[in-house]
DRENMAR-433340 format. One record per residue (C-alpha): residue number from 0; residue in three letters; z, y, x. Coordinates in steps of 0.05 Angstrom, whole numbers, plus 5000, padded with zeros to 4 digits. Layout:
// residues N
REC   n res    w    v    u
REC NUM ALA    Z    Y    X
...
// end
This chain:
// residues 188
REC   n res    w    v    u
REC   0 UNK 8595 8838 7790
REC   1 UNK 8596 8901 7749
REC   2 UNK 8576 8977 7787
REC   3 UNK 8638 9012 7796
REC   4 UNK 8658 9075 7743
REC   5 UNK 8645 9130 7764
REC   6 UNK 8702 9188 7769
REC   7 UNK 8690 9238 7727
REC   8 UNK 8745 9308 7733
REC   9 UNK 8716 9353 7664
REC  10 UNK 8741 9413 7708
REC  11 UNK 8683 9405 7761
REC  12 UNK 8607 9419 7770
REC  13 UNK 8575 9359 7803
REC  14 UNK 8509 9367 7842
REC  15 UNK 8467 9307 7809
REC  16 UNK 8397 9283 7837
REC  17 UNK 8356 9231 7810
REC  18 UNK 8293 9208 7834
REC  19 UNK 8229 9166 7812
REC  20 UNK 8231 9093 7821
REC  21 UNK 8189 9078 7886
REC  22 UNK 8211 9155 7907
REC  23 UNK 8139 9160 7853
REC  24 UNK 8123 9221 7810
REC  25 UNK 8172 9235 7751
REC  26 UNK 8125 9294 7743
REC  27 UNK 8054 9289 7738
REC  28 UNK 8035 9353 7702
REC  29 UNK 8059 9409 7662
REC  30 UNK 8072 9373 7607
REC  31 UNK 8126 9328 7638
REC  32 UNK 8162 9380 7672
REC  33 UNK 8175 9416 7601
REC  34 UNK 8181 9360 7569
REC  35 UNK 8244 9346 7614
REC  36 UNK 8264 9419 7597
REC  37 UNK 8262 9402 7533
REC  38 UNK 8299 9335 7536
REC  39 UNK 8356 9377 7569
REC  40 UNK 8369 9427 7509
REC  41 UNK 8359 9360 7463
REC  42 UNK 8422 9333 7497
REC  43 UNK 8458 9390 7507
REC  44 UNK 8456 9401 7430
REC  45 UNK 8480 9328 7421
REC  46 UNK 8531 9330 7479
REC  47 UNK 8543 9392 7509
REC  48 UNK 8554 9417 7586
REC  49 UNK 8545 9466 7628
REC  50 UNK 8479 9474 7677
REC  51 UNK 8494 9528 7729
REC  52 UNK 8422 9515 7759
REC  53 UNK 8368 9465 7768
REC  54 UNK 8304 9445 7804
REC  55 UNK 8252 9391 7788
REC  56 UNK 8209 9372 7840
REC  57 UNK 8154 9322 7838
REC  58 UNK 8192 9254 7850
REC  59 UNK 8264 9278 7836
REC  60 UNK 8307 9322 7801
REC  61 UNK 8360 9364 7818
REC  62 UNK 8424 9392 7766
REC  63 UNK 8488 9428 7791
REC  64 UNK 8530 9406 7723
REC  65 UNK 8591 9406 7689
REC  66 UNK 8610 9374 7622
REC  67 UNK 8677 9384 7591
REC  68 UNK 8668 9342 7538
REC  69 UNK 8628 9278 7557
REC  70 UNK 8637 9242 7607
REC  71 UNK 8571 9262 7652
REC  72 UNK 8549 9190 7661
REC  73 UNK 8537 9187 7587
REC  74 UNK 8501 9262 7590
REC  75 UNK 8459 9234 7645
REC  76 UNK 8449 9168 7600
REC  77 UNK 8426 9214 7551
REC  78 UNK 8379 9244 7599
REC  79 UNK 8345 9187 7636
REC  80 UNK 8339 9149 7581
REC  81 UNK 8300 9196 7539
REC  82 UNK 8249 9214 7591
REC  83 UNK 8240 9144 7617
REC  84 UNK 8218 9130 7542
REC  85 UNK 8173 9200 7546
REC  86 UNK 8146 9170 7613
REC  87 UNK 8135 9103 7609
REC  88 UNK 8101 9111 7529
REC  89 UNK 8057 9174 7559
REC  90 UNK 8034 9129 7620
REC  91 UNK 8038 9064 7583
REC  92 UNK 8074 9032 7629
REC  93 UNK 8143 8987 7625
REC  94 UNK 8205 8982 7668
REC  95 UNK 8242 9020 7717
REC  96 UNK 8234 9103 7716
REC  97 UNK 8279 9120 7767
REC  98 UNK 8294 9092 7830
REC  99 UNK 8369 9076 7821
REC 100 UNK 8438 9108 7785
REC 101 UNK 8430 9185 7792
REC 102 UNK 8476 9204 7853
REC 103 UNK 8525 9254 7852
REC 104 UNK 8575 9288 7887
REC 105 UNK 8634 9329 7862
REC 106 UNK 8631 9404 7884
REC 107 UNK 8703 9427 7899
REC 108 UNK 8705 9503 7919
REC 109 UNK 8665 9570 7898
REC 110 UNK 8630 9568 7960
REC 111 UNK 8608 9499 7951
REC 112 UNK 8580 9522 7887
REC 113 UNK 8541 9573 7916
REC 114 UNK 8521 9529 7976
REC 115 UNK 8501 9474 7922
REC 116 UNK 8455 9528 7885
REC 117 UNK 8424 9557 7943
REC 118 UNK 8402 9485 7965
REC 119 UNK 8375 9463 7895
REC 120 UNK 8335 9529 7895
REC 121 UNK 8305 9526 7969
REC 122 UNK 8283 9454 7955
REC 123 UNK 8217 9473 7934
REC 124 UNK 8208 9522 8003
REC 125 UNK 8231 9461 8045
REC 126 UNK 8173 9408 8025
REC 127 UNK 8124 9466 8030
REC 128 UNK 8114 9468 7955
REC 129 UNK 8117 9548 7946
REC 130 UNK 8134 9609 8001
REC 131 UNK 8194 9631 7960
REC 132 UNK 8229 9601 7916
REC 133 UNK 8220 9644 7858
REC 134 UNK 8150 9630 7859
REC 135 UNK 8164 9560 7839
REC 136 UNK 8155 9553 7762
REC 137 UNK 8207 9486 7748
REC 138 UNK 8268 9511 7772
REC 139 UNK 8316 9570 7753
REC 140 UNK 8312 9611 7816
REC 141 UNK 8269 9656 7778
REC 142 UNK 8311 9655 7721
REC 143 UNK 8373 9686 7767
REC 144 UNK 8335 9735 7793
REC 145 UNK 8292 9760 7720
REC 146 UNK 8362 9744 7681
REC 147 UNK 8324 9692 7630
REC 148 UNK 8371 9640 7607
REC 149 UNK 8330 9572 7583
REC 150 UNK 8354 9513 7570
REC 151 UNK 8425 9531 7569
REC 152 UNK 8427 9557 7639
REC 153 UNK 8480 9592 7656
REC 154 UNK 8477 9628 7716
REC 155 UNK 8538 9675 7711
REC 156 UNK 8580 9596 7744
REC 157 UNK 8548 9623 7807
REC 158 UNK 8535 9704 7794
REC 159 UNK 8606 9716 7782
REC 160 UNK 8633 9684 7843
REC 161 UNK 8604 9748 7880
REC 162 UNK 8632 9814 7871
REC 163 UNK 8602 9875 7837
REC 164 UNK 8561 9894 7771
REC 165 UNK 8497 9831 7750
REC 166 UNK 8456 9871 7785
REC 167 UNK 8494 9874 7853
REC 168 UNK 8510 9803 7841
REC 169 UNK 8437 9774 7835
REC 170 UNK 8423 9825 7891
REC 171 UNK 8464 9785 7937
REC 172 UNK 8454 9715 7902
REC 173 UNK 8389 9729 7929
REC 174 UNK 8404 9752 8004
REC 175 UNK 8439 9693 8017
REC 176 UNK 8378 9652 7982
REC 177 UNK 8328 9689 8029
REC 178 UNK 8386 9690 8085
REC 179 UNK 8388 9608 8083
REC 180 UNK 8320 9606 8074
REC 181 UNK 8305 9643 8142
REC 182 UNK 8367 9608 8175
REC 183 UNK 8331 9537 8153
REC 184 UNK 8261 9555 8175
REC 185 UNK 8281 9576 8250
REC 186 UNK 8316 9506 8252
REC 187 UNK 8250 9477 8235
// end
């Protein structure tokens, strides 16, 4: 029996998340991680989309996406694919990457957006990888917050949601970072 297609609405950023087969590293050094960086602008100059913001952790990945033009099971295709060939000819080793399909889930409202954002950029602070999240080098938290744009991210999907001049807009990006931050370690 054949997987299901997946729905895919060109209008809409999906939050994707793909982790290592056996939930092991996809990342074992600094090489990999810009290596994957790197993999991203390859594909996005082959088939183009739209990364409002991303974090790579140590045995997954996380990209809030949209693609217009592809469908994004073949930009994630593009993805996988090339770093499981990086990965497995780097580590000579054969088979499986990643653990399954990547998952993903269609975000449907500005808020969600922002929600979506704030969570892919508080994932480092919540497995006790860094204190803040700009501090974290492999995600684009810092990038909001010092206006860089790598790797095609565009950060404006989420900026201009909130009200105000860039500066007044990363200002408050970043309250309601550090707000769900706070509100997520008093749960804990």
């Amino acid at each position: 029996m054949g997987r299901k297609k997946r729905y895919w609405d060109p209008n809409s950023f999906y939050h994707i998340v793909c982790r290592g087969n056996r939930r092991d590293s996809l990342f074992c050094d600094r090489g990999d991680y810009l290596t994957f960086l790197y993999i991203l602008k390859q594909v996005f100059d082959k088939a183009p989309y739209e990364l409002a913001s991303y974090c790579l952790m140590t045995n997954h990945y996380h990209l809030q996406l949209r693609s217009t033009e592809q469908p994004i099971s073949k930009i994630m295709s593009l993805i996988n694919k090339r770093y499981a060939d990086y990965y497995n000819n780097k580590y000579h080793l054969t088979g499986h990457v990643f653990e399954r399909r990547y998952y993903d889930h269609k975000i449907h409202s500005p808020e969600g957006m922002i929600e979506v954002s704030c969570y892919i950029h508080l994932n480092p602070v919540k497995a006790n990888m860094t204190i803040t999240p700009e501090d974290y080098p492999w995600s684009s938290y810092a990038d909001y917050m010092n206006n860089t744009r790598p790797y095609n991210l565009k950060p404006d999907h989420i900026l201009d949601l909130l009200p105000g001049n860039f500066d007044k807009k990363r200002a408050q990006y970043n309250e309601i970072v550090i707000r769900k931050m706070e509100e997520s370690l008093i749960q804990n």
